[in-house]
N, C-alpha and C positions, 0 to 999 in steps of 0.2 A: 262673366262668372257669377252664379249666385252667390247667395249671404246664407250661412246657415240659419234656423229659427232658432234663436235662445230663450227660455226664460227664466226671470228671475228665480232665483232660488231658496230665497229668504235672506236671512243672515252666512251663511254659509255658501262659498263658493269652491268648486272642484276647477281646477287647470291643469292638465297634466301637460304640462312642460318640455319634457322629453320625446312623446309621442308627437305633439303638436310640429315643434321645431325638422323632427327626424321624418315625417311624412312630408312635410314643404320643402327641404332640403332634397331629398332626394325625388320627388314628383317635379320641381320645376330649377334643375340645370346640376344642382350639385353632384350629382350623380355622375357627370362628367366634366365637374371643376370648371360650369360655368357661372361665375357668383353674378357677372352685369347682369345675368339673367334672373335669378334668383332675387339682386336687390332690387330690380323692375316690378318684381310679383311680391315684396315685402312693400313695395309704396303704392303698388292697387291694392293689396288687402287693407295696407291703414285707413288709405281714402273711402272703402266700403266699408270698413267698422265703423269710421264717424261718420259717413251717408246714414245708416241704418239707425245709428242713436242720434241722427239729428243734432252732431257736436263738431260738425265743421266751422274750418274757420273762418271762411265766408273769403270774397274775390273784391281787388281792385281796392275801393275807397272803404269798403263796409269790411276789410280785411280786422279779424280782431282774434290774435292767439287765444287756446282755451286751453288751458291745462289741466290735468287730471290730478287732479286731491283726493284726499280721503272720506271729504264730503259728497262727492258727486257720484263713487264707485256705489253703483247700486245693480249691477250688473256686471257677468264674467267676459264680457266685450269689451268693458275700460282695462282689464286686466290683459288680453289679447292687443289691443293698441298699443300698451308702453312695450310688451314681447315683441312683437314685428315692427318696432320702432329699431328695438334693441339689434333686432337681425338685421336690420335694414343696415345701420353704422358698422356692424361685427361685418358684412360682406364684402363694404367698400372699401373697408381697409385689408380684404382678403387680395380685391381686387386689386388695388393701389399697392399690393405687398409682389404680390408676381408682375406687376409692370415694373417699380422700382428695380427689382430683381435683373431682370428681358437688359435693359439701360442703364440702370447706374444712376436714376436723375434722384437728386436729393432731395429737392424739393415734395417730389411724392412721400420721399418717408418720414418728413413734417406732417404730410397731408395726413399717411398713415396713422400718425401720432393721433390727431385731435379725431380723425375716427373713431378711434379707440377707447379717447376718453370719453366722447358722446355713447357708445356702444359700452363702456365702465358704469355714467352715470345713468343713462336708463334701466339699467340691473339692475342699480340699488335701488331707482325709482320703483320697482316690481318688488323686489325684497320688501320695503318699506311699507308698500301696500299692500304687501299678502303678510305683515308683521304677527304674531301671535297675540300684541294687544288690541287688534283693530276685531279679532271675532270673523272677520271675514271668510277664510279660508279656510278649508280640511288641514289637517296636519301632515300631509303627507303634501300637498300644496307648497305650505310653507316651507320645509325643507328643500324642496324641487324649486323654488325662488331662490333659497339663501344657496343650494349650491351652482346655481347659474350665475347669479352677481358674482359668486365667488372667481368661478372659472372665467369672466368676462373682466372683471379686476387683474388678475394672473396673467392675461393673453397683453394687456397696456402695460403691465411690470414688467412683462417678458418682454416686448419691444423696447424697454425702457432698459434695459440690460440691468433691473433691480433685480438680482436673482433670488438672494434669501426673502426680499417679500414675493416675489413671484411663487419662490416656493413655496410658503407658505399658504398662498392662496391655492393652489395647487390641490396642496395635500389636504388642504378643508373641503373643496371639490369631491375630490377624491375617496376623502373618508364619509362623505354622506350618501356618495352613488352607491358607495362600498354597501350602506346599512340597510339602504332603502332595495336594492338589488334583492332582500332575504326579505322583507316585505310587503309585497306585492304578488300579481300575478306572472307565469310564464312569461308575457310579452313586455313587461313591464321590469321583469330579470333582464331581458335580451336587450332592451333599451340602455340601463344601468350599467351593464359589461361593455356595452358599445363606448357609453361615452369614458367609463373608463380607461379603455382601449386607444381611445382622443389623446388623453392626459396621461396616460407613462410616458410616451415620448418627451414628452416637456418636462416630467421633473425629474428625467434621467441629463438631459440637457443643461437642467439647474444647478442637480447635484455635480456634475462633470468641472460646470465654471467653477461652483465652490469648493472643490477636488474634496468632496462626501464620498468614502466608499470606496476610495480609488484603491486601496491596500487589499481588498477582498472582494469576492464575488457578490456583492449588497445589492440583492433585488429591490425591486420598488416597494415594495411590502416594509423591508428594515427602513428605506428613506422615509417613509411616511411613519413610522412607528418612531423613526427619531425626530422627526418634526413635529410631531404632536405632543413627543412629550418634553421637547423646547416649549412649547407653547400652550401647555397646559391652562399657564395663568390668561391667555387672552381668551378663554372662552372656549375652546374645543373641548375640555371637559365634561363643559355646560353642555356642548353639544353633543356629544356622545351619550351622555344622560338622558337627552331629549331623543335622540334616537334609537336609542334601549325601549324608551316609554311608547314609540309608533311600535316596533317590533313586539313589546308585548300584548300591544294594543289587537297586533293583527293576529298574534297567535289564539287568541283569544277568541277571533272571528272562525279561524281554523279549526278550534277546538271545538267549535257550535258542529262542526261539519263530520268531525270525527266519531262516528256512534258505534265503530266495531271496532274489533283487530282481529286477525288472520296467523296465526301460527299453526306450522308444520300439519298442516288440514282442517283445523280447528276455527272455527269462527265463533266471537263472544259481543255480547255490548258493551261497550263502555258508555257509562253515564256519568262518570267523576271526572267535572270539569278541569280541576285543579291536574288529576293525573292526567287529561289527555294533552292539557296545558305543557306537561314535564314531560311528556313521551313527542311533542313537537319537536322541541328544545330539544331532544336527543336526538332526534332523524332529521335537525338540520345539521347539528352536529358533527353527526354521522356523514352528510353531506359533504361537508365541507373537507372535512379527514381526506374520505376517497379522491376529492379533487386537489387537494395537497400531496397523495401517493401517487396521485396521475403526472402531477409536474416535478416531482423529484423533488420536495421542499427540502429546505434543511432539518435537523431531529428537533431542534431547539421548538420549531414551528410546529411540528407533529405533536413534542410535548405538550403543549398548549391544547391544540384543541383536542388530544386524545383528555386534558383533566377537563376540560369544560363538559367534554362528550360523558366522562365519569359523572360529573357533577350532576349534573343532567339526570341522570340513571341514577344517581343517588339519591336525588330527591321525589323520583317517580317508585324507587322501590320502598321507600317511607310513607309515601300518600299510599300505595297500596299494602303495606303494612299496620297502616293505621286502619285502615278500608274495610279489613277482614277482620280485625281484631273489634273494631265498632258492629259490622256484619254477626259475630259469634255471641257479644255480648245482647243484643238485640232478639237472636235467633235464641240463646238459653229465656229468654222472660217470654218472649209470644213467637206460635209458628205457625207459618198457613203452608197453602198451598205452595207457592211459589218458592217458599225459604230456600229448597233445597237448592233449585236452579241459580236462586242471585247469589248463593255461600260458595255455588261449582265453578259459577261465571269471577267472582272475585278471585279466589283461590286460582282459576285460572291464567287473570292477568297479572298478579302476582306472580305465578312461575317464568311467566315470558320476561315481566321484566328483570325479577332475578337471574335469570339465564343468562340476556341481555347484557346486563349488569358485568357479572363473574367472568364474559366469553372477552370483553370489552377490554377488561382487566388484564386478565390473563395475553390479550394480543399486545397490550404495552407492554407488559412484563420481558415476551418475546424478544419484541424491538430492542428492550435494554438488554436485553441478551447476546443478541447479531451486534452491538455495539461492541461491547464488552469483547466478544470474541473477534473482531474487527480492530480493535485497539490491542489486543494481548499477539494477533496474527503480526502485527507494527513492531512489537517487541520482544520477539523469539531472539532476539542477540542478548539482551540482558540478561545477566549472569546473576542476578540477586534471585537469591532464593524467598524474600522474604515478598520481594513484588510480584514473581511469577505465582505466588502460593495464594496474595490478597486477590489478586486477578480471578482467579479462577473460586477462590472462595464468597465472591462474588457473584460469578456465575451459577453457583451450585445455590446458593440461598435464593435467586432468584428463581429459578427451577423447584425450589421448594415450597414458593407462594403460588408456582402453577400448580402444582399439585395438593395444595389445599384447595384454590379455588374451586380447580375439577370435583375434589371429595366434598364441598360446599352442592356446586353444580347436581352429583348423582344423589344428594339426599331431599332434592326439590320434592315433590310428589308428585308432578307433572314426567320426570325423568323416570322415575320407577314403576307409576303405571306403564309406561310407554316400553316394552320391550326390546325393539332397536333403538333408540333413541338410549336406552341403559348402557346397552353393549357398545354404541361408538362413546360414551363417555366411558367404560373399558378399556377400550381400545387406546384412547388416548391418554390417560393414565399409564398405561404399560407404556408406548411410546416415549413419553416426555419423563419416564422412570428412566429407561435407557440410556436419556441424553444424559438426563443429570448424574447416570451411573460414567458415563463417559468422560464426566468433565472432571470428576471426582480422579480416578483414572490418569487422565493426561497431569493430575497434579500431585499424584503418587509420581510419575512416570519423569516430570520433569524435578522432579527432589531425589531422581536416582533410587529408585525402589520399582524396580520391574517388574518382581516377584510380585510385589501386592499388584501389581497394574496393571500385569495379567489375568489376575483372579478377579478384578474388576473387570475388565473386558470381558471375559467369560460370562459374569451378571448379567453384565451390559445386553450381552448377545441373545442370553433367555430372555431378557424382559422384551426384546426386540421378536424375535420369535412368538411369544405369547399377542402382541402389536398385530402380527402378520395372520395370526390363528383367529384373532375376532374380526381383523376387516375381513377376510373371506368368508364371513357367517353376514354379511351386512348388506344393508341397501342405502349406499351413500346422500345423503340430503346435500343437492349442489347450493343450496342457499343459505347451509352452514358456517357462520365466521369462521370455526376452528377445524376445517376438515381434512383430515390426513387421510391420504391417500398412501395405494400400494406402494409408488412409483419413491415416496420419501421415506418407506420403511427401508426400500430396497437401498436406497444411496444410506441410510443409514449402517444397514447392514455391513456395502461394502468398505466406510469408513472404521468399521470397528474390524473387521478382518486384518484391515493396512495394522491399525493401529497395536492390533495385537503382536501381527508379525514383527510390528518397529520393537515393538518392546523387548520380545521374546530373542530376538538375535542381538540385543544389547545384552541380555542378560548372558547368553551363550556365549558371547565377543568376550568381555570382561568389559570395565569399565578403566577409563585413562581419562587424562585431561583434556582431550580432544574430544570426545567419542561426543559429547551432548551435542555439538557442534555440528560435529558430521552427521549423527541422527535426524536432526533438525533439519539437516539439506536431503534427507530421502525424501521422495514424491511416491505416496499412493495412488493419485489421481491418474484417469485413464487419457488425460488428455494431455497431460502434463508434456514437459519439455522431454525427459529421457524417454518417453514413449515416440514423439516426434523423430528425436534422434536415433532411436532404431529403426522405424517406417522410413527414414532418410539413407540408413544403415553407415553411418557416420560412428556408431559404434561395434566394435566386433562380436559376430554372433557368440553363443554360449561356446561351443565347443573350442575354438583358440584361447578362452579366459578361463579353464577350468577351473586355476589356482589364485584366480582373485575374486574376489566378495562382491556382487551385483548390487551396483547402484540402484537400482530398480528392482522392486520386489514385486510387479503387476504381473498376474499372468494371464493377460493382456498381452497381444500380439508382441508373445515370447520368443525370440526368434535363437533354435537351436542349433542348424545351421545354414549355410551359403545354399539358396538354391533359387535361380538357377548357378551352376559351380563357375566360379570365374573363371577366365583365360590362363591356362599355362602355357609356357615355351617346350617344346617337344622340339628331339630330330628328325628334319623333314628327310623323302628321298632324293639322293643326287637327282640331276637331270642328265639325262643325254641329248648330246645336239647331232642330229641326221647331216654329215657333209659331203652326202652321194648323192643329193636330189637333183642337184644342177645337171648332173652328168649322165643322167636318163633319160631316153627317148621313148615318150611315153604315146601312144596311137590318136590320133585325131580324132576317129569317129568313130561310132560303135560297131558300125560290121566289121570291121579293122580288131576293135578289140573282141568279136567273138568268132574272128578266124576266116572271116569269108571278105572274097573280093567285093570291091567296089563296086557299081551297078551303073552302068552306061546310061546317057539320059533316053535312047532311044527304048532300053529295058523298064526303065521308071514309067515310060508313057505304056508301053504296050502291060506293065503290069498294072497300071490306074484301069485301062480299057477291060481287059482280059480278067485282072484279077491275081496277086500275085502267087507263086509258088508256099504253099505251106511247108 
């Protein structure tokens, strides 16, 4: 096997850690959980990295150990020795852990033991000399050593069955694959996720022995959110801090890269560092959001990074608020040629990010919304007028920040030039008018005032209408955060029809002490249970129930009558039974029954030869 060529670097050395380890792992056995193999190819790589630097330790009587200090590392091959040193102990004790297992022998899981610690202290030997006071190393280096020791400390605690330090160590692992995962390249993400992928098992195993979490659904996300901030004072802080400072180190390298943006066909330069800096921050943000709606997070978590993703967008619609406003004061005192294009181009990425910004907004607003009516759906049995009223007055104010936003949104100058782009913010206005006329409505309707609930529904219905008259004038943009479609006017539509009919035959009915009750338990929906139970026909069609009041008001496979008609009992005809058949003698053969004698066999032949008589 060759030796790569290294050379020195200066003072500065690059190790990436993760790629190194995850390429040798799966090239030589791991790939099919053979570690003897694997620890065989970790003790010929040691042997050729100290061949190559001439820092063996020599044979027989001239034998003399050489350790590697911080004096002698002057190349990124001393740093490769103490790592395949480190894998070489981390294997054997992989090894030593599945034969313990196979047998039962104790002794291996001693052996395992001091594996581990040898495989614990070479980590920190690499830590210590990719340290941050030694200059040595990139920063990105450094963190990819301390969360290796970290994760190789955690695997000898974990054998050790110390679970809250194991934990610990874990979730420091953990929390810096977590940071450095958003700082890097594509393959350098896929490495990060991988080894995180390593480590939830184990500190789902930790948390289990120290029964963390056990009362609720606590993803590894909360266990490490509550072990770090146990442990704030040991330095994870610190460490966070320091990995904020790579992350903005790299956005910063990003931002050198970022010299356009592209909205709805429109392409501009961006040359303001700082805002391509805030517009990163937002589309990783943004990132991260989508991949939280993809796993079902909980809301608590969505709140979080829906404010960081504002955050974000808040400080990017300020740099370019300041951007133009320095832009116009510049362009009043001197103007050339060019003024107009870099006043179009600013003014332009200021609409995007304001847009951005408002659409961002207005999607949490939403979510507090579906909550909100998610929690009030939980307590349609409470009888308090005063919490069914804040419920919903709640809702209604929320629906009223969407509707400033959007009236924020159409007075951009990016929106008003744009002609479709005017009419779908129209369009959504009328829309999210509707709902809020709706919710308004259902809390008339549940304070027992039908008459105004109706007259609201009716609102409701034109604003919804008016929704339906400018999507059809439209050319929907599919990479619209906020885009309403036909298909949610139309289910709008049919919930304000139900909603109306609820009302309107309460008011007809009269009102009693039951009736809210029983309203409550009507079903609009077309999917619903009494719709089932008619397509089952468990219920009797329209025509036997004329004189009772239809649970179901869909007219939706309304079934008026039985068809096809069920079985009734009718009078059949008697039977007669024939008891003169016995007693007839009925002809044997057919010339018999059509009146002619029998035919002699010597008549049968001469009629074969001859031919018989017609």
């Amino acid at each position: 096997m060759e030796i790569e060529s290294f050379e020195t670097q200066g003072a500065t050395f690059s190790l990436d850690i993760l790629a190194l380890t995850n390429d040798a792992r799966n090239t030589y056995g791991l790939r099919h959980q053979d570690y003897s193999r694997y620890r065989q190819y970790c003790t010929q790589k040691v042997h050729q990295l100290r061949k190559s630097l001439n820092f063996t330790h020599g044979k027989g009587k001239s034998f003399q150990k050489k350790e590697i200090t911080d004096i002698i590392v002057n190349d990124v091959r001393y740093l490769q020795i103490v790592l395949f040193d480190t894998e070489r102990a981390w294997s054997y004790a992989m090894e030593l852990k599945r034969e313990s297992r196979s047998n039962g022998d104790v002794r291996k899981k001693h052996h395992l033991i001091k594996r581990l610690k040898k495989a614990a202290k070479c980590g920190e030997q690499l830590e210590k000399l990719c340290s941050r006071d030694s200059n040595r190393v990139d920063t990105r280096t450094f963190f990819d050593a301390q969360a290796y020791s970290a994760l190789m400390s955690g695997y000898l605690l974990f054998e050790k069955q110390s679970w809250q330090a194991a934990l610990d160590k874990f979730a420091a692992a953990r929390t810096i694959y977590e940071k450095l995962s958003k700082a890097g390249s594509s393959h350098q993400e896929t490495l990060c996720q991988s080894a995180i992928d390593d480590i939830d098992p184990n500190i789902r195993f930790c948390a289990f022995k120290l029964k963390l979490g056990t009362g609720s659904n606590a993803g590894v996300e909360d266990l490490v959110k509550i072990t770090v901030g146990k442990n704030k004072g040991v330095g994870l802080d610190l460490l966070e801090a320091e990995v904020e400072s790579v992350l903005a180190q790299t956005r910063q390298e990003k931002a050198a890269s970022l010299t356009s943006i592209s909205w709805r066909g429109h392409v501009v330069s961006l040359k303001n560092a700082d805002l391509a800096i805030c517009i990163l921050r937002a589309r990783e943000a943004t990132t991260n959001l989508e991949n939280a709606s993809d796993t079902d997070a909980e809301e608590a978590t969505k709140m979080e990074l829906f404010d960081l993703l504002l955050e974000a967008y808040g400080d990017a619609e300020r740099f370019a608020k300041n951007a133009v406003k320095e832009d116009a004061e510049a362009t009043a005192k001197v103007k050339s040629s060019k003024s107009e294009q870099i006043s179009a181009d600013l003014n332009f990425v200021y609409n995007y990010v304001a847009y951005n910004y408002l659409s961002r907004r207005i999607q949490r607003n939403l979510m507090l919304v579906n909550s909100l009516r998610l929690s009030l759906e939980n307590h349609e049995h409470v009888e308090e007028e005063r919490l069914v009223g804040g419920k919903y007055q709640d809702i209604v104010k929320l629906y009223d920040n969407v509707l400033q936003s959007l009236n924020e949104i159409s007075e951009l100058s990016a929106v008003q030039n744009d002609i479709n782009l005017s009419r779908e913010i129209d369009s959504k206005i009328w829309y999210y008018k509707a709902w809020r006329t709706l919710h308004v409505a259902s809390a008339y309707s549940a304070l027992n005032k039908e008459w105004e609930a109706i007259l609201l529904y009716e609102r409701a219905r034109e604003y919804n209408a008016q929704a339906r008259a400018s999507l059809s004038q439209l050319i929907m943009d599919k990479d619209d955060i906020l885009a309403v479609t036909t298909k949610e006017v139309t289910e709008l539509e049919n919930i304000l029809r139900g909603q109306k009919c609820k009302a309107r035959a309460a008011w007809h009915i009269g009102l009693d002490s039951n009736l809210t009750k029983r309203m409550s338990e009507l079903s609009f929906d077309d999917n619903s249970k009494a719709d089932i139970n008619i397509d089952n026909k468990e219920e009797p069609s329209l025509s036997k129930r004329l004189n009772q009041y239809p649970s179901n008001l869909s007219l939706n496979n309304l079934r008026l009558i039985d068809f096809p008609p069920e079985f009734t009992s009718i009078f059949a005809k008697p039977l007669f039974f024939d008891i003169t058949f016995n007693y007839i003698d009925f002809p044997s053969t057919l010339s018999q029954r059509a009146g002619r004698k029998a035919p002699t066999s010597f008549g049968i032949i001469f009629d074969k030869i001859w031919g018989a008589k017609k």
